[in-house]
N, C-alpha and C positions, 0 to 999 in steps of 0.2 A: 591531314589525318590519315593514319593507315588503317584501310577502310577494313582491311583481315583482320589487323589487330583488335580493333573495335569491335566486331562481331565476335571474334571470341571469347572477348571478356562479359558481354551482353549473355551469353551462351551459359556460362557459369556462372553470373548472377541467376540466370533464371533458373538453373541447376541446383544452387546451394542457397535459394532464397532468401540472399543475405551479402550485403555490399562487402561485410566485414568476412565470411568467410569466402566468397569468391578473391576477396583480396589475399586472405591466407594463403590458399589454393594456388594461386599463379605468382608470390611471391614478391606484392609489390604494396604500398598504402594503397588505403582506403580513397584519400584523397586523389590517387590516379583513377584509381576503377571510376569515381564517381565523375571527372570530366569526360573521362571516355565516354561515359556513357551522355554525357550533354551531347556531346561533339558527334555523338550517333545521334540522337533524336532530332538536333538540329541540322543534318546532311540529310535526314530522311523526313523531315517535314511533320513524324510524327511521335507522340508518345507511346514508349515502350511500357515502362515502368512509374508503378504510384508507389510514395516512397514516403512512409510516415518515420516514427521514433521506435517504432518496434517491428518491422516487417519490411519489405517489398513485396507486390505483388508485379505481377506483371497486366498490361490491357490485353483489351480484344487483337489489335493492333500488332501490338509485343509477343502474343501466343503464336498468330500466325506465323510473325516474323521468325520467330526462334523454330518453329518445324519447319521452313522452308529452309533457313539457314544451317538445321542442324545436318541434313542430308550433305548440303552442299560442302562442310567441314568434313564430315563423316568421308565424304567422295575423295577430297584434298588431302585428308590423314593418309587414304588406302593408296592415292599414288605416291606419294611423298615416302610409303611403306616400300615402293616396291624398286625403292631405288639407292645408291650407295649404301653405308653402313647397314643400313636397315633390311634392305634386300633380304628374304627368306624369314623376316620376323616381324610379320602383318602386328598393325597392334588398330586397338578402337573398336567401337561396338558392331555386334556383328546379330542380326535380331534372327530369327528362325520360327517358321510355324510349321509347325506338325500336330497329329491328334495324340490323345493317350496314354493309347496303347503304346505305342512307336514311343513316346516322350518317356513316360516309367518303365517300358517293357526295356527297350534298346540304350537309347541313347542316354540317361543320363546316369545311368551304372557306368557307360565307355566314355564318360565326360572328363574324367579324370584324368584318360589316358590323351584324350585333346588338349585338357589346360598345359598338363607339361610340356608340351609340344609347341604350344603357343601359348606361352600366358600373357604377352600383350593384346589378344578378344578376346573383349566382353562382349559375353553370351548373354544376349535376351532369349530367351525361349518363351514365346506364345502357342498356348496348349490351348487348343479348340476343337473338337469335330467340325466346325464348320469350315467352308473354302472363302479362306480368305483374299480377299485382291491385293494383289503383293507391290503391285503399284502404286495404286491410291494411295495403301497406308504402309509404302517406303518397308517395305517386309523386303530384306535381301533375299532369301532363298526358303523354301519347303519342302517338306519331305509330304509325297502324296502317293496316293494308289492310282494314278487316271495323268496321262500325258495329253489329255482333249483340251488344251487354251494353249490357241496359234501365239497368242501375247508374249507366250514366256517362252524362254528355250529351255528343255526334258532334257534329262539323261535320264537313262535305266540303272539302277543304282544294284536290283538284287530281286530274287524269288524269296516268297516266306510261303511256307507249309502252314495247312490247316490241321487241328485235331479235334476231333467229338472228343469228350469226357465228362465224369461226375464223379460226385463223390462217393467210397466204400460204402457210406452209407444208406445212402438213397439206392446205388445198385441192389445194395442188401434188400431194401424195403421193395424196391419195384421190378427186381431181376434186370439183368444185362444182353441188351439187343445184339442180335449175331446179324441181322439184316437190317438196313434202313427203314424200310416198308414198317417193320414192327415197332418204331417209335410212333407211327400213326393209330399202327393195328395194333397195340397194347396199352394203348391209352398211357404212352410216358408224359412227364411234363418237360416242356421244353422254357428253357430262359430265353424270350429272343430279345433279340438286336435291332432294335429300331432308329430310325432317323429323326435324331431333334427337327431337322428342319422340314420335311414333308412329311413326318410320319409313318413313312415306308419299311413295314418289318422285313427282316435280309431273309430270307430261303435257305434251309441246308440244300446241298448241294454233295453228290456224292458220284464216284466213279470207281468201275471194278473194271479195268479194261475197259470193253467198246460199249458197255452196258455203265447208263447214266441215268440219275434217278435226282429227282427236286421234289423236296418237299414244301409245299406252302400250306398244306391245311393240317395245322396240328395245334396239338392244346399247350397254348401259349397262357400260362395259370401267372406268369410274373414276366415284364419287359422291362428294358433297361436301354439306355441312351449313349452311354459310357463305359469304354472298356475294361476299367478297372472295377468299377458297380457289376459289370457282368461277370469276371471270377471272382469276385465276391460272393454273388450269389450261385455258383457250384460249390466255392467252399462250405457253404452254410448248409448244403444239399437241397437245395430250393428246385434243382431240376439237373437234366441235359444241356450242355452248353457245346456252342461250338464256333469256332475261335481261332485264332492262328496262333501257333504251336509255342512262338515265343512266351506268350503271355503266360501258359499255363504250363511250361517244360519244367520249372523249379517247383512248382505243385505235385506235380506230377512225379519228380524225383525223388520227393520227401515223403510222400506215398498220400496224401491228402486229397490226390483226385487219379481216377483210372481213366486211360485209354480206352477207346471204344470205337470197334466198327473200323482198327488198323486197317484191315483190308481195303475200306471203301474210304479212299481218299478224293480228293478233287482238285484242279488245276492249282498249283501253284498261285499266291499273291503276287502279281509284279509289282515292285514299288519305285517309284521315280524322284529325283529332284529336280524342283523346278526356280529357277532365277529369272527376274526382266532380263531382256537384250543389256541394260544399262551397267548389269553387275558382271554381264560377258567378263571385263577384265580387271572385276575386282580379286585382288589377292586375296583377301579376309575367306571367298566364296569360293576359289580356286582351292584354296587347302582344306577348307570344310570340306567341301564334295571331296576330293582325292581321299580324305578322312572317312565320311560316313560309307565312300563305295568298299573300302574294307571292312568297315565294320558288320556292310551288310554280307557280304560276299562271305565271311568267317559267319554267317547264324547261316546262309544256303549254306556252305559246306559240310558244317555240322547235321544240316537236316538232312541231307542225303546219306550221310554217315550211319545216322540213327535207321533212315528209312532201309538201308544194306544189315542192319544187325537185326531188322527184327523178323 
């Protein structure tokens, strides 16, 4: 038995949950898919697949086997990508976690300009604010704010600018602060930015020069968890928001929400990608990073552009 062969056709049954279209799929009878798959169960001592007149499912047995197996294909595609004819034309799934903002703000408006680039990976993108473990669950690479897990190896990908703003309207209603201090001492409202997971609301944070100013005791009238729920609510004029620049620059251009408080800016976002030691020399990760560090590097340049005109 060619024990490769045999797993991969196991692979696309569980795929296409269907003897008949996994057969389709790799171009051969039903009746071959279906020995291969005896001639796997019986090598491995167990059953995979329950197999009526209308379905397959797969066992407990079969689930495991097919995530542990799918890596280890997935691993096999990427070198076998990075070598004769194929060389420079990665192909196979390529999975990516990042939050959001980063997921609708960034990257998947520049996704387009990655598929033509490569269109043999397929893009998983898993969207979470939460820190995922990239190892446990076979996550090739993520885009984060924080290089603190020795686990993984960090590159520095790029700076993202913050901006306060709100809408014309709520300006209108509640006047427009020329100092930080008076989002406190004018009783503005603020939309903050909280943590699904500890509940931890974020601080504005602000800087004029050598004079630094954090705001934590303000009137938070509505909070939010997610970054696209949070310029949601400056659009609707729900309060003060404050944010990094990407999210709200095309608001901002179309005149839907104003700058505020240009003067007092504060540190730069640094944002990193992070992969296991294990994708060190996967080519799928190697082109994405070479990829996302322009992409980020083109919004820093732009933002320093913006910050010299105003």
């Amino acid at each position: 038995m060619d024990h490769l062969q045999a797993i991969r056709i196991f692979a696309r049954v569980v795929e296409t949950g269907s003897f008949t279209q996994a057969a389709q799929s790799l171009a051969m009878p039903n009746t071959t898919v279906s020995k291969w798959m005896r001639s796997l169960e019986a090598h491995l001592g167990v059953k995979l697949l329950e197999r009526n007149t209308r379905r397959v499912t797969v066992t407990t047995d079969g689930a495991a086997y097919y995530e542990r197996t799918r890596f280890l294909l997935s691993e096999l595609d990427d070198v076998e990508a990075t070598l004769g004819r194929a060389h420079g034309s990665p192909r196979g799934p390529l999975r990516i976690d990042t939050g959001g903002s980063i997921a609708s703000g960034m990257l998947i408006p520049a996704l387009p300009s990655f598929r033509e680039q490569y269109p043999g990976i397929q893009l998983q993108l898993s969207v979470t604010d939460r820190t995922a473990d990239l190892i446990a669950e076979n996550i090739d690479c993520a885009i984060r704010s924080t290089a603190n897990d020795p686990a993984l190896v960090t590159q520095s990908i790029g700076m993202l600018r913050w901006t306060t703003c709100a809408s014309p309207a709520y300006l209108a209603s509640h006047g427009t602060p020329t100092h930080p201090n008076q989002i406190a001492d004018n009783g503005h409202s603020v939309v903050g930015y909280f943590s699904a997971s500890s509940g931890a609301i974020q601080p504005l944070r602000f800087a004029n020069g050598v004079e630094q100013i954090t705001l934590d005791q303000i009137r938070n009238d509505v909070l939010v968890s997610e970054s696209n729920a949070h310029l949601a609510t400056a659009l609707a004029g729900l309060g003060i928001i404050h944010t990094l620049d990407f999210m709200v620059r095309p608001a901002i251009e179309r005149g839907e929400l104003v700058p505020i408080l240009v003067e007092w800016t504060r540190e730069p976002q640094e944002v990193f990608v992070a992969y296991p030691p294990s994708r060190r020399f996967s080519t799928k990760v190697r082109v994405f990073v070479d990829w996302v560090k322009v992409l980020f590097g083109s919004a820093e340049g732009l933002a320093g552009r913006d910050a010299l005109s105003r």
